[in-house]
FIPA-744341 format. One record per residue (C-alpha): residue number from 1; x, y, z. Coordinates in nm, 3 decimals, decimal comma. Layout:
{NUM; {X; Y; Z}}
...
***
This chain:
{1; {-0,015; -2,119; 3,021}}
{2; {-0,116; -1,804; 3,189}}
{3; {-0,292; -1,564; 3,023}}
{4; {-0,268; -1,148; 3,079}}
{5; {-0,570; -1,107; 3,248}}
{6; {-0,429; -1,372; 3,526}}
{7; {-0,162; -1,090; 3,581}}
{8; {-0,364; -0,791; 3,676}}
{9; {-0,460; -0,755; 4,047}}
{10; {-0,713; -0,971; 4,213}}
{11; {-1,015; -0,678; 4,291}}
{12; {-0,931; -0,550; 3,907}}
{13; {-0,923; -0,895; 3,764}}
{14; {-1,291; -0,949; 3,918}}
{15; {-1,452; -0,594; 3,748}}
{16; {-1,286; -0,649; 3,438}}
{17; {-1,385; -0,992; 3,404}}
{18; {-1,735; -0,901; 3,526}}
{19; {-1,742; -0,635; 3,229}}
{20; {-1,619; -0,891; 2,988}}
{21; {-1,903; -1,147; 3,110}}
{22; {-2,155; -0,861; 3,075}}
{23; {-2,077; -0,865; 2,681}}
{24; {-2,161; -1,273; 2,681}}
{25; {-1,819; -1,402; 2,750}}
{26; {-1,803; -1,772; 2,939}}
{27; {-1,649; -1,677; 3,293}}
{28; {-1,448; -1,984; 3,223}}
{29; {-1,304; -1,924; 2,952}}
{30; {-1,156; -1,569; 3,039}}
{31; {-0,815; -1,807; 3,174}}
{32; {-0,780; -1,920; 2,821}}
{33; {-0,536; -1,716; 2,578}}
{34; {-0,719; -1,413; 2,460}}
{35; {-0,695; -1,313; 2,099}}
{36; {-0,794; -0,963; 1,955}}
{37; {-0,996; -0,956; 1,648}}
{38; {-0,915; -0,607; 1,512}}
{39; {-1,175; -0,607; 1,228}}
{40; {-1,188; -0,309; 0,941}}
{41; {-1,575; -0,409; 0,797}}
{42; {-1,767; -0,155; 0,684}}
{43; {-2,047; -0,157; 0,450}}
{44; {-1,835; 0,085; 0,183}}
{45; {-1,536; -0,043; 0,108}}
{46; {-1,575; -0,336; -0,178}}
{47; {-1,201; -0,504; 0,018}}
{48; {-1,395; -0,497; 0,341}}
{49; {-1,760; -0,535; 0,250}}
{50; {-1,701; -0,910; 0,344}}
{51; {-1,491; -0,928; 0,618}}
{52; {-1,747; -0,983; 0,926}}
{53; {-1,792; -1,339; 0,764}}
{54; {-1,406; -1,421; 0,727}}
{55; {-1,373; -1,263; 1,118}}
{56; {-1,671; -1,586; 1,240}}
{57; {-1,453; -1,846; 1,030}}
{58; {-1,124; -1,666; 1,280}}
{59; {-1,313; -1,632; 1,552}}
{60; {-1,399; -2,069; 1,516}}
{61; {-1,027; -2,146; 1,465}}
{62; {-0,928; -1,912; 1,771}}
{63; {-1,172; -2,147; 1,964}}
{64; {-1,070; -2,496; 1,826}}
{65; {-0,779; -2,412; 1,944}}
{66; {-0,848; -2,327; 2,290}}
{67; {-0,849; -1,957; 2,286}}
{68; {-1,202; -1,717; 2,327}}
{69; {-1,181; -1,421; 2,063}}
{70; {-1,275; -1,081; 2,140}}
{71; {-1,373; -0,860; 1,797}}
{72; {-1,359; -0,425; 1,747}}
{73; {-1,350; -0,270; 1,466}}
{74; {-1,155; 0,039; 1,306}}
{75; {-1,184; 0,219; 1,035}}
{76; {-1,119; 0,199; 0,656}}
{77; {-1,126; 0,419; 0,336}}
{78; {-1,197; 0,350; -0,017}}
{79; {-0,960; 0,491; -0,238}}
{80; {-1,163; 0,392; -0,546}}
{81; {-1,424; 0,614; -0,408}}
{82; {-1,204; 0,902; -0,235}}
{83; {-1,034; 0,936; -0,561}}
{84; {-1,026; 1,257; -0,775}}
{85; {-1,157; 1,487; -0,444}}
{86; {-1,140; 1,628; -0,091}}
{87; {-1,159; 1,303; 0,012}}
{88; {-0,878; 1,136; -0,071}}
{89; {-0,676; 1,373; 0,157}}
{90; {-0,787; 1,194; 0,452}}
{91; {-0,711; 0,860; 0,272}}
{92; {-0,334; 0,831; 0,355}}
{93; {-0,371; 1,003; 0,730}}
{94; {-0,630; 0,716; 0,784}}
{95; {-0,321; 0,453; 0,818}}
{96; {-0,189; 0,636; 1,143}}
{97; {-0,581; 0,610; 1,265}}
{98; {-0,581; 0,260; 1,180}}
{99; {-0,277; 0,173; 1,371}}
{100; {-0,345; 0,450; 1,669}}
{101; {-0,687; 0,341; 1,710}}
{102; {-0,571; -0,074; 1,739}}
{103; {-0,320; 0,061; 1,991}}
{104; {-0,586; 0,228; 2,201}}
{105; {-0,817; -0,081; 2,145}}
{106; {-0,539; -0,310; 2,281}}
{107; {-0,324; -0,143; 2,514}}
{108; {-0,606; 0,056; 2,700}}
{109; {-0,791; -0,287; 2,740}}
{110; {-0,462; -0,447; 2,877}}
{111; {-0,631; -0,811; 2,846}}
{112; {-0,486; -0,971; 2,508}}
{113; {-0,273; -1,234; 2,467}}
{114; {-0,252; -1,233; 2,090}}
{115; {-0,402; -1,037; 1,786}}
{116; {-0,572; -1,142; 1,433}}
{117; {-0,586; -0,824; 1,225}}
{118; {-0,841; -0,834; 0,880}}
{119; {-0,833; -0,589; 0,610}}
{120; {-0,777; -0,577; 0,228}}
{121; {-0,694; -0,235; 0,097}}
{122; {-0,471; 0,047; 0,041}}
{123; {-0,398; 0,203; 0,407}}
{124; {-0,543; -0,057; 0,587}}
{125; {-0,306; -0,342; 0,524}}
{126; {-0,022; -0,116; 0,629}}
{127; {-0,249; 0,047; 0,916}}
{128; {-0,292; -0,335; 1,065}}
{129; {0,081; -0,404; 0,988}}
{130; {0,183; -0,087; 1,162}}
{131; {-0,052; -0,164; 1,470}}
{132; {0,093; -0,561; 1,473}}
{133; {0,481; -0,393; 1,476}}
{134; {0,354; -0,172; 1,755}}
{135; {0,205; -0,333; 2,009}}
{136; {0,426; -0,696; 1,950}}
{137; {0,200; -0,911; 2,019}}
{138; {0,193; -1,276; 1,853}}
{139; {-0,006; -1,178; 1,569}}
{140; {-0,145; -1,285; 1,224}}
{141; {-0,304; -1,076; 0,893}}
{142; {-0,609; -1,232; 0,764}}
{143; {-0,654; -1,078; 0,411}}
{144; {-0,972; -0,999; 0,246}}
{145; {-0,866; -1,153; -0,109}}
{146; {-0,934; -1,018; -0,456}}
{147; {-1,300; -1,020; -0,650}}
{148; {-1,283; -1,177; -0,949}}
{149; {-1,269; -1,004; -1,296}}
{150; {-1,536; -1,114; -1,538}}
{151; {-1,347; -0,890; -1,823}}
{152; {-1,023; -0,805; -1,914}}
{153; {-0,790; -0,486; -1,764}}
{154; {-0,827; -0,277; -2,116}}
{155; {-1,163; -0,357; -2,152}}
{156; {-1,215; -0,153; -1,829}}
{157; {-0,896; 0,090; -1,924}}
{158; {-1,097; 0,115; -2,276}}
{159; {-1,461; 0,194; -2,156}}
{160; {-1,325; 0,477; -1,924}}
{161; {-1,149; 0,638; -2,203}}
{162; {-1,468; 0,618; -2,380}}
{163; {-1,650; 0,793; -2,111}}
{164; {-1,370; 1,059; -2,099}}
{165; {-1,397; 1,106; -2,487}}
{166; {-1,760; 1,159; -2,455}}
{167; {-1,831; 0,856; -2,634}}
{168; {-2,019; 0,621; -2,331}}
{169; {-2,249; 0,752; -2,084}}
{170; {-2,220; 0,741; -1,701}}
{171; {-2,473; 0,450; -1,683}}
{172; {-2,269; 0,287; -1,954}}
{173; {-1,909; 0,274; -1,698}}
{174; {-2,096; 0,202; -1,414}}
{175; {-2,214; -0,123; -1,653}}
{176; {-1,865; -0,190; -1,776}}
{177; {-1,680; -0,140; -1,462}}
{178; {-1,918; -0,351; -1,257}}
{179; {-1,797; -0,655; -1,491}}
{180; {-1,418; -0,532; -1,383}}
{181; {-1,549; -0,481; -1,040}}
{182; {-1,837; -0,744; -0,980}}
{183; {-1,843; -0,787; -0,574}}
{184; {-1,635; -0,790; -0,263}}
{185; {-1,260; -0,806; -0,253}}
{186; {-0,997; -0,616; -0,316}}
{187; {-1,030; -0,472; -0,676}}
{188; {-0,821; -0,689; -0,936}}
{189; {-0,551; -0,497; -1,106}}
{190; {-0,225; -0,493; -0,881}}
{191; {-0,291; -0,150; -0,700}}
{192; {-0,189; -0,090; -0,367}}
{193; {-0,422; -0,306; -0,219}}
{194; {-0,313; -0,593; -0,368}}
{195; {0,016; -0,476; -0,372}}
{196; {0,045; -0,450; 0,026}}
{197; {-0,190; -0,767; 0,044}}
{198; {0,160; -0,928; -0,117}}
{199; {0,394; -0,752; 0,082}}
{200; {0,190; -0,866; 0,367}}
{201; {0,258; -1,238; 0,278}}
{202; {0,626; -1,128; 0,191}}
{203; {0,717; -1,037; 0,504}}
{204; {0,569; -1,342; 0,651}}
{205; {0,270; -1,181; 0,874}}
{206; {-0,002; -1,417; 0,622}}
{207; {-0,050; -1,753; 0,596}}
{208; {0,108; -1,860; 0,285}}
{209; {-0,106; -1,843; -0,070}}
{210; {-0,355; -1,567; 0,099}}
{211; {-0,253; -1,274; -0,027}}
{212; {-0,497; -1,320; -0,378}}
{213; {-0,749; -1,568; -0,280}}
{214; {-1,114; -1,514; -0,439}}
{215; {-1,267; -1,333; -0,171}}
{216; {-1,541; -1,565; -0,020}}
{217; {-1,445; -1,858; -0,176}}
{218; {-1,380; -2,222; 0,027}}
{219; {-1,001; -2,179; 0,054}}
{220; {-0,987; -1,800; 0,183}}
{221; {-1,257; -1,908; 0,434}}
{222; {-1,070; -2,225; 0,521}}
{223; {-0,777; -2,013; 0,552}}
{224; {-0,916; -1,752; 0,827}}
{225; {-0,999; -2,016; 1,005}}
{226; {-0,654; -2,148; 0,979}}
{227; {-0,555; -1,793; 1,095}}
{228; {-0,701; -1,812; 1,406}}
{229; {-0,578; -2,151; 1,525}}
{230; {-0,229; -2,042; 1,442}}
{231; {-0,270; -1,712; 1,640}}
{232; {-0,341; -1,940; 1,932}}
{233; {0,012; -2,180; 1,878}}
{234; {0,214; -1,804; 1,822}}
{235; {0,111; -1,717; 2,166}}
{236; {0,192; -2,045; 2,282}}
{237; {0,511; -2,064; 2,089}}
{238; {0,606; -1,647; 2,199}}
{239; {0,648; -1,582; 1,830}}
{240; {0,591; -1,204; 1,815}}
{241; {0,613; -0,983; 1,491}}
{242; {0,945; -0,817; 1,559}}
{243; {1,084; -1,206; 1,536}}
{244; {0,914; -1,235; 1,154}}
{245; {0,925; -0,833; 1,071}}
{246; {1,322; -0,817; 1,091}}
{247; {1,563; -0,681; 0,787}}
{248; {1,574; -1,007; 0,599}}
{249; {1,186; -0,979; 0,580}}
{250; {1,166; -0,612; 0,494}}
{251; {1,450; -0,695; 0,203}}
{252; {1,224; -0,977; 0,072}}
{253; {0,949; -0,802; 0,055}}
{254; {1,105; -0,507; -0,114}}
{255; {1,228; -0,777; -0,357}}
{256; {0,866; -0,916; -0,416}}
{257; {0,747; -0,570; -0,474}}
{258; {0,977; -0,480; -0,727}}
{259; {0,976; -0,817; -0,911}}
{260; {0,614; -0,778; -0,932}}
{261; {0,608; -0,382; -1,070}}
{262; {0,391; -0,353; -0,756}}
{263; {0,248; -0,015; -0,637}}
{264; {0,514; 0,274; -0,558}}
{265; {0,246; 0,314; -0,268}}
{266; {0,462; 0,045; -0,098}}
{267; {0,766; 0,266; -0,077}}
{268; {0,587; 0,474; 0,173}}
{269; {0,406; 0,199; 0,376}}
{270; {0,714; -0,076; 0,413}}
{271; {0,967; 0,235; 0,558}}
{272; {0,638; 0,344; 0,775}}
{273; {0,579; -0,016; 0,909}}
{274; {0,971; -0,067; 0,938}}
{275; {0,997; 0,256; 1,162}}
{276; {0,738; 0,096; 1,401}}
{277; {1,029; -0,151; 1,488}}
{278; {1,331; 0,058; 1,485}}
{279; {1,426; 0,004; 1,147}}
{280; {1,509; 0,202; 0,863}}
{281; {1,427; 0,134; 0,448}}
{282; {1,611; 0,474; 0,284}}
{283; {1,502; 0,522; -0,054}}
{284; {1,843; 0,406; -0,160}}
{285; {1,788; 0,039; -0,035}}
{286; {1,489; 0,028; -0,314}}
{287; {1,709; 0,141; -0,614}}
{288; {1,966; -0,047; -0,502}}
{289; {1,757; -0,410; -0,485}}
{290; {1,570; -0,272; -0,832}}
{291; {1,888; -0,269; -0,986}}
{292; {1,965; -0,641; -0,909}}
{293; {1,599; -0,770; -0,888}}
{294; {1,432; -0,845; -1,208}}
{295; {1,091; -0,734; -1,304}}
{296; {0,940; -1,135; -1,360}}
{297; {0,527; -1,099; -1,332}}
{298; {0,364; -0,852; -1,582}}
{299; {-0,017; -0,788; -1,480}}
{300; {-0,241; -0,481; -1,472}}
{301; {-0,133; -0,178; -1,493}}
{302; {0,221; -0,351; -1,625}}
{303; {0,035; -0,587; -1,868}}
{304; {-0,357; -0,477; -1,971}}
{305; {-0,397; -0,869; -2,016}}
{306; {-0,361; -1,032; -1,669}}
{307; {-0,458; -0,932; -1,311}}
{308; {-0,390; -1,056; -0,988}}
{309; {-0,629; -1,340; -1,014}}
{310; {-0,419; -1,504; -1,338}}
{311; {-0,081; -1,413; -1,042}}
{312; {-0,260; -1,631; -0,793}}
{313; {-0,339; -1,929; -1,051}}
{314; {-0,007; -1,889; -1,197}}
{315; {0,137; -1,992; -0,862}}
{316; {0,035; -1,669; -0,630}}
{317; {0,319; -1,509; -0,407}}
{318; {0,489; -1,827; -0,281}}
{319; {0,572; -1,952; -0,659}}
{320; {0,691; -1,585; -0,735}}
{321; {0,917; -1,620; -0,439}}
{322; {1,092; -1,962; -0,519}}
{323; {1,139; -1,827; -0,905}}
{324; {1,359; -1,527; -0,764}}
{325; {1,568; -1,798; -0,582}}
{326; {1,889; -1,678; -0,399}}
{327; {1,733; -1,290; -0,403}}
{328; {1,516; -1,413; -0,168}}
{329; {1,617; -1,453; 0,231}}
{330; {1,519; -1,794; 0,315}}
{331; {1,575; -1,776; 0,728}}
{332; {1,310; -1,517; 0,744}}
{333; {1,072; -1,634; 1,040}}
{334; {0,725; -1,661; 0,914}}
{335; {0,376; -1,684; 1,123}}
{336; {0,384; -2,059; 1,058}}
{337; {0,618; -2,081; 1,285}}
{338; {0,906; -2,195; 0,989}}
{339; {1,112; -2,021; 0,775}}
{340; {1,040; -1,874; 0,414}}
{341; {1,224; -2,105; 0,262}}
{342; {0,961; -2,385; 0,390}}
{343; {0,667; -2,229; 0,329}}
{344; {0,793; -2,217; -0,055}}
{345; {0,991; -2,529; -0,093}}
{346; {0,713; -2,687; -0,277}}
{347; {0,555; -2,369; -0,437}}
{348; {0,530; -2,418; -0,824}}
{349; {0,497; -2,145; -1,149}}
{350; {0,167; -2,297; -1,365}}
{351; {0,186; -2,013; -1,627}}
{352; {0,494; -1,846; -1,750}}
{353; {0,309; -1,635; -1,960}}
{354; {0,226; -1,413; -1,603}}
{355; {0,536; -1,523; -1,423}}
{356; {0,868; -1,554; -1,580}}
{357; {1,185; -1,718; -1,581}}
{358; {1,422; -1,538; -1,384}}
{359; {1,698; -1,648; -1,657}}
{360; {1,444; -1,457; -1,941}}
{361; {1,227; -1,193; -1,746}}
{362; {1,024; -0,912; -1,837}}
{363; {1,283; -0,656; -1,766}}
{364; {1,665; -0,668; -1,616}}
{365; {1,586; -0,421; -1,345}}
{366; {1,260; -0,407; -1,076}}
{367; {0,931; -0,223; -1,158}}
{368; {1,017; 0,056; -0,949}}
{369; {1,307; 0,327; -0,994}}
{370; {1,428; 0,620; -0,782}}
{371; {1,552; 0,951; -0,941}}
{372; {1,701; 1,185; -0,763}}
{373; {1,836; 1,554; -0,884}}
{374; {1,781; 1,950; -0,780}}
{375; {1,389; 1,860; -0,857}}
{376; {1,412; 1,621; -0,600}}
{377; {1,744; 1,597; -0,381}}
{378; {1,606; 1,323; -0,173}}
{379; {1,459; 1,120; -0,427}}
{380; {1,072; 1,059; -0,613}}
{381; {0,965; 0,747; -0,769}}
{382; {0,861; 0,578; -1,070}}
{383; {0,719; 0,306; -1,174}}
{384; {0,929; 0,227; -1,456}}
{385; {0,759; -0,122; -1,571}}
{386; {0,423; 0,090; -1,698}}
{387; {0,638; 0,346; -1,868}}
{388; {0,735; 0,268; -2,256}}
{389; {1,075; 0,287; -2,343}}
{390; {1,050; 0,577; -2,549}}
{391; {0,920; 0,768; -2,265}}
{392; {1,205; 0,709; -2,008}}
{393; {1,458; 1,006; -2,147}}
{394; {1,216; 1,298; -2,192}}
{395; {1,255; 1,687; -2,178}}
{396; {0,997; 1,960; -2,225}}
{397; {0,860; 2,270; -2,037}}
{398; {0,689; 2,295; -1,732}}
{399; {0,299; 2,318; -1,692}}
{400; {0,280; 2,446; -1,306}}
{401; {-0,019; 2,397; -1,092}}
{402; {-0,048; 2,454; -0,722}}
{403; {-0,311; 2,154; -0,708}}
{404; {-0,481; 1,859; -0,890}}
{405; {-0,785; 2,130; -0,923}}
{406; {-0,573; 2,354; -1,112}}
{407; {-0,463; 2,109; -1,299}}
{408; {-0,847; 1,979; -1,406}}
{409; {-0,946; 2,315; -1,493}}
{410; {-0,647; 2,404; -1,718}}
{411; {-0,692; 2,032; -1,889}}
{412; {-1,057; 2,143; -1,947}}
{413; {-0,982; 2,470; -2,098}}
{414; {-0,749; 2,291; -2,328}}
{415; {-0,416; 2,460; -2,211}}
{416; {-0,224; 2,081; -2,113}}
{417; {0,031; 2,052; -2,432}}
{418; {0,210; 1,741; -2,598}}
{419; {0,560; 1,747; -2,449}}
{420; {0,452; 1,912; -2,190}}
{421; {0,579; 1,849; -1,801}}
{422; {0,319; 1,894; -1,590}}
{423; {0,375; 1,996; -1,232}}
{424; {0,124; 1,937; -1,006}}
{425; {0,262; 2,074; -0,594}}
{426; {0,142; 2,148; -0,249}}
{427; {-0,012; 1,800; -0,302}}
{428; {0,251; 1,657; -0,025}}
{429; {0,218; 1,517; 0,319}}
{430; {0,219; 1,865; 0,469}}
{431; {0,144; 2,080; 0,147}}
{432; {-0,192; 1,886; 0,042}}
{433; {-0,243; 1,838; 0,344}}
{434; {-0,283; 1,441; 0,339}}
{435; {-0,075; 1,387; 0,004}}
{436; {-0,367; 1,282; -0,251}}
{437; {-0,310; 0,996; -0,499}}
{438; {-0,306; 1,191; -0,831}}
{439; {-0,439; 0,928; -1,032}}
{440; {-0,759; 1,089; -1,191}}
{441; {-0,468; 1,268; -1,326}}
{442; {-0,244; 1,000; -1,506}}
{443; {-0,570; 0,847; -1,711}}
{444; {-0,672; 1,223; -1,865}}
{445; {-0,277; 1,252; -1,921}}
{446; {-0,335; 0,869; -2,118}}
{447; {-0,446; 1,045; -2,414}}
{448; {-0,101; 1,202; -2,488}}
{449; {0,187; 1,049; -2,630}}
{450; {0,401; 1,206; -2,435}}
{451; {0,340; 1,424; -2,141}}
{452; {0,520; 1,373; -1,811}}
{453; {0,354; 1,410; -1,476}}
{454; {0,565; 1,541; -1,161}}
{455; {0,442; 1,609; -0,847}}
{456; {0,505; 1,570; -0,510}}
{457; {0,205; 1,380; -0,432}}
{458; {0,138; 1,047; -0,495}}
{459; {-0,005; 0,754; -0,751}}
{460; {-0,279; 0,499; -0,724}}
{461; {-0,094; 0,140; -0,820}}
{462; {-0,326; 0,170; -1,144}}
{463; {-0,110; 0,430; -1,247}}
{464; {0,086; 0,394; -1,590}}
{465; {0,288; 0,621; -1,790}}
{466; {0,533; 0,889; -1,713}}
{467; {0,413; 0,959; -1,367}}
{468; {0,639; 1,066; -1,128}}
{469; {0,570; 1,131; -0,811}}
{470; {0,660; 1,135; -0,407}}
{471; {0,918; 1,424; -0,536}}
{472; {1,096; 1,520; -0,183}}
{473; {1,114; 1,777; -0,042}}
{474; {0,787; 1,843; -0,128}}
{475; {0,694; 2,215; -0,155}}
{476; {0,578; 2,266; 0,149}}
{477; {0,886; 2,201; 0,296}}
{478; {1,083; 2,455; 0,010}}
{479; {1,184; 2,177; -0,174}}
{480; {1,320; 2,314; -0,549}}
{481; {0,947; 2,186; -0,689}}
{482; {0,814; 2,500; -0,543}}
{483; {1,048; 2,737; -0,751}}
{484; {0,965; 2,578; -1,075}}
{485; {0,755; 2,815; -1,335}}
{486; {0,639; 2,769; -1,639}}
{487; {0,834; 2,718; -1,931}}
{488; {1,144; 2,624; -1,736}}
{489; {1,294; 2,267; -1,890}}
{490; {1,244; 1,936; -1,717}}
{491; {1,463; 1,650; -1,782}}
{492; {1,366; 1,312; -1,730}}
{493; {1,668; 1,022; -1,775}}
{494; {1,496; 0,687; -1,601}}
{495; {1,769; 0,475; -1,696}}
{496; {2,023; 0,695; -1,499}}
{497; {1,820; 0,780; -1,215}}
{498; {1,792; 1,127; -1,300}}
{499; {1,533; 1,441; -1,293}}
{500; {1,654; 1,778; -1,322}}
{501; {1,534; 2,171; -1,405}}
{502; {1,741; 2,336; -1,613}}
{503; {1,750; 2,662; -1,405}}
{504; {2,085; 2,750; -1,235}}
{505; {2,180; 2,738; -0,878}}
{506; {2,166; 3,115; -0,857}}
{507; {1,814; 3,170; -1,044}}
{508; {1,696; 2,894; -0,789}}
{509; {1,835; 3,103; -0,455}}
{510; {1,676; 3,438; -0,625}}
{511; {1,338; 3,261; -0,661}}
{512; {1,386; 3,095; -0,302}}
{513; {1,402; 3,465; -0,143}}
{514; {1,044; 3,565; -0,313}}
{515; {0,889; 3,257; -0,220}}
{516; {0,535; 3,248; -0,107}}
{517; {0,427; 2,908; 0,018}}
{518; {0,072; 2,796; -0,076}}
{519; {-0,198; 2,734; 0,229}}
{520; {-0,438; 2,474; 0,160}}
{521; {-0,766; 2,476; 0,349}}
{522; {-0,786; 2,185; 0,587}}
{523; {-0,971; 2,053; 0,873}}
{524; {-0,835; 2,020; 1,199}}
{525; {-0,733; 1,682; 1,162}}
{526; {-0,573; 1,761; 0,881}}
{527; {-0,361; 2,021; 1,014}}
{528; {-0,276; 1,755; 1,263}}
{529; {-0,129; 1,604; 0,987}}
{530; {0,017; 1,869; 0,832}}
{531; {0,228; 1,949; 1,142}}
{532; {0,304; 1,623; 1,240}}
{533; {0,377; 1,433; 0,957}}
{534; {0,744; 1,349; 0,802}}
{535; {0,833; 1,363; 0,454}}
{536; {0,743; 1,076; 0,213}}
{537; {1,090; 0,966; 0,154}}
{538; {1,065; 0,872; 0,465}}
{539; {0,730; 0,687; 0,441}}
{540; {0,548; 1,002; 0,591}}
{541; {0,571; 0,880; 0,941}}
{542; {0,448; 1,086; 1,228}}
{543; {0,715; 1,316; 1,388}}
{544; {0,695; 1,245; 1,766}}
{545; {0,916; 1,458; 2,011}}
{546; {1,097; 1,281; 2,260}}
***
């Protein structure tokens, strides 16, 4: 077959290929298929820590099967580490970095055939995803896996209440939470990283069983490998990602996500990745598959007795898949060149204590719920599988901050109430700028029995509890969550979709007249953002003119 360096001029061909054999490329083999290996390593990110060794084990199976593999690098962000600071502003902005800078890595080198993408966590999974739906080449998503857990979820949940009782010192939950969080991989509770490793699989851009593999071990490096031979045969075969990533594969995804209670992260990274290929996931599509899918595999922060290591003995994604049955698309393309339904047929459940029966399941409805109301007229999420039941009809007065440090300082001084609703705003896309995960917020809020948390930023997929969040229009943008003040009544109803302030129509238009919108500081780049960025029900996509 040719290749797409045998299609560029003759004097061109020469240079580049000159270039190319000045970085230790065989001449010869520069007429064999030529397969990206966009790589997110770093030496910070515990998801990514590992990945140069899983990116040799690609680059072999690239070459057994007669392609030569060219590697770059992007970047990546720990969340774990930008959390509960500046930092984690630039965290969600980094996805549209990830995929820009694999576009500019690909396209301005115009000499790819086919693309293996690696990374593990939170914006880089959807970053890769984005770039794959982008550029359309035959691709595959090598995933960096999951460390293992040498303790249980609450005895990490417990030691960090500990610490934030004053009762264990900072040496203390460094010890603790190094047994939680003992090496590489993606950390073990289902977060987003582990989350969007699923959806990943789901949508049928991972080899099957990959998406929770110990990272490191025999079978995660035997399946890179894999990876790379099969990019080879999908550039052979002309298999591209908008063939796999079509509406049957967005729906099953969305399906595996909510029987799973995975990370309400997703809802902004599937309709972000979708968008790339000219398709649309409203909102409305979630609720409407939560209301028919059931909520079937209960681990951390659903269940503070299983992670996503006892989901990938239990069966992993595949067995999860084939217990949801006929809610599951089975003529979805996958990168192994067959269907879903193949890839599952012989996929087996080994513990129904961590997956379910879809006759006798955790709960009737999906992990995930959206309300909508005058708080937030185009909808805000919640994960409903971490909330108790007697939290999901609540009403109490509003707590109003105009950010997460506002917030910390009032907490500190004593002033957050039980029954309270706390409003944290200007946390947005646009408002923050860079929409921070608020979850530093949800574990000092653990220590109530009831307090609700609204805001229109976002959660980490640890999050439990009455945490509501993604509330659009944001406040930036003049959505109603701007007018609130304090004392006003919030009403939470999860059960029928609802959130609403008790403050008329006409007290909201008054308010609306002496509004004053709050500035953040921000860096350039985040102003970028800021002015370019969409709202997150509609997965905070970049606004481009055309």
């Amino acid at each position: 077959m040719k290749n797409r360096i045998s299609e560029i001029a003759p004097f061109t061909r020469a240079i580049l290929k000159a270039h190319l054999c000045s970085c230790g490329v065989d001449y010869k083999s520069l007429d064999k298929p030529v397969i990206a290996i966009a790589n997110s390593w770093n030496e910070i990110v515990p998801g990514h820590v590992h990945l140069r060794q899983l990116a040799d084990r690609v680059k072999q199976g690239v070459e057994a099967a007669g392609g030569v593999a060219l590697e770059f690098n992007t970047i990546a962000v720990c969340d774990g580490i930008a959390q509960g600071h500046q930092g984690m502003k630039y965290s969600l902005p980094s996805r549209e970095t990830i995929a820009d800078s694999v576009e500019i890595m690909v396209n301005g080198h115009g000499i790819f055939d086919g693309m293996v993408v690696l990374s593990s966590c939170d914006k880089i999974v959807p970053g890769m995803l984005m770039a794959a739906a982008r550029l359309n080449l035959p691709s595959v998503v090598v995933l960096g896996g999951v460390m293992p857990n040498h303790i249980k979820p609450k005895e990490s949940k417990a030691a960090r209440r500990a610490f934030l009782d004053g009762k264990l010192d900072e040496q203390g939950l460094v010890e603790v939470t190094n047994q939680y969080y003992p090496g590489p991989g993606a950390c073990p509770f289902l977060g987003t990283a582990n989350t969007m490793q699923g959806m990943s699989e789901a949508l049928g851009m991972s080899l099957p069983y990959t998406s929770w593999m110990q990272a490191l071990s025999d079978e995660q490096l035997d399946a890179a490998e894999e990876a790379g031979r099969q990019a080879v045969q999908l550039v052979r075969q002309g298999i591209t990602p908008s063939q796999i990533m079509t509406q049957a594969a967005f729906e099953n995804a969305i399906s595996v996500l909510l029987a799973m209670g995975g990370s309400l992260n997703a809802c902004l990274h599937l309709p972000a990745i979708a968008h790339e290929l000219g398709l649309s996931l409203p909102l409305d599509l979630f609720d409407e598959i939560s209301r028919r899918v059931p909520f079937l595999a209960g681990v951390t922060p659903n269940n503070q007795e299983y992670t996503t290591n006892d989901l990938q003995r239990a069966g992993g994604l595949p067995a999860l898949m084939k217990e949801l049955g006929g809610l599951i698309r089975g003529e979805a393309l996958t990168v192994t060149g067959h269907t879903m339904s193949g890839n599952i047929a012989e996929a087996e459940v080994t513990d129904r204590d961590v997956i379910h029966f879809i006759d006798s399941p955790i709960d009737n409805e999906g992990g995930i719920a959206v309300l909508t109301g005058n708080l937030a007229a185009d909808g805000c999420l919640i994960k409903q599988s971490a909330v108790a039941p007697e939290l999901r009809e609540f009403s109490g007065p509003a707590r109003v901050f105009n950010s997460e440090e506002e917030f910390d300082h009032a907490y500190d001084e004593g002033k957050i109430q039980e029954g309270d609703a706390v409003i944290i705003r200007y946390e947005g896309p646009r408002g923050g700028p860079g929409m921070r995960e608020l979850h530093r917020c949800t574990e000092i809020l653990g220590k109530f029995k009831r307090v609700a948390l609204v805001t229109d930023g976002r959660f980490s997929g640890a999050s439990a509890g009455l945490s509501i969040g993604y509330a659009s229009p944001e406040a930036a943008d003049g959505g109603v969550i701007a007018l609130v003040r304090d004392g006003d009544t919030v009403v939470i109803d999860v059960q029928k979709r609802l959130i609403h302030l008790e403050v008329s129509e006409e007290e909201l238009a008054e308010r609306a007249k002496h509004l004053e919108f709050i500035r953040q500081e921000a860096s350039k780049l985040l102003r970028l953002y800021a002015s370019s960025s969409s709202s997150a029900a509609y997965g905070a996509v970049r606004r481009v003119k055309e």
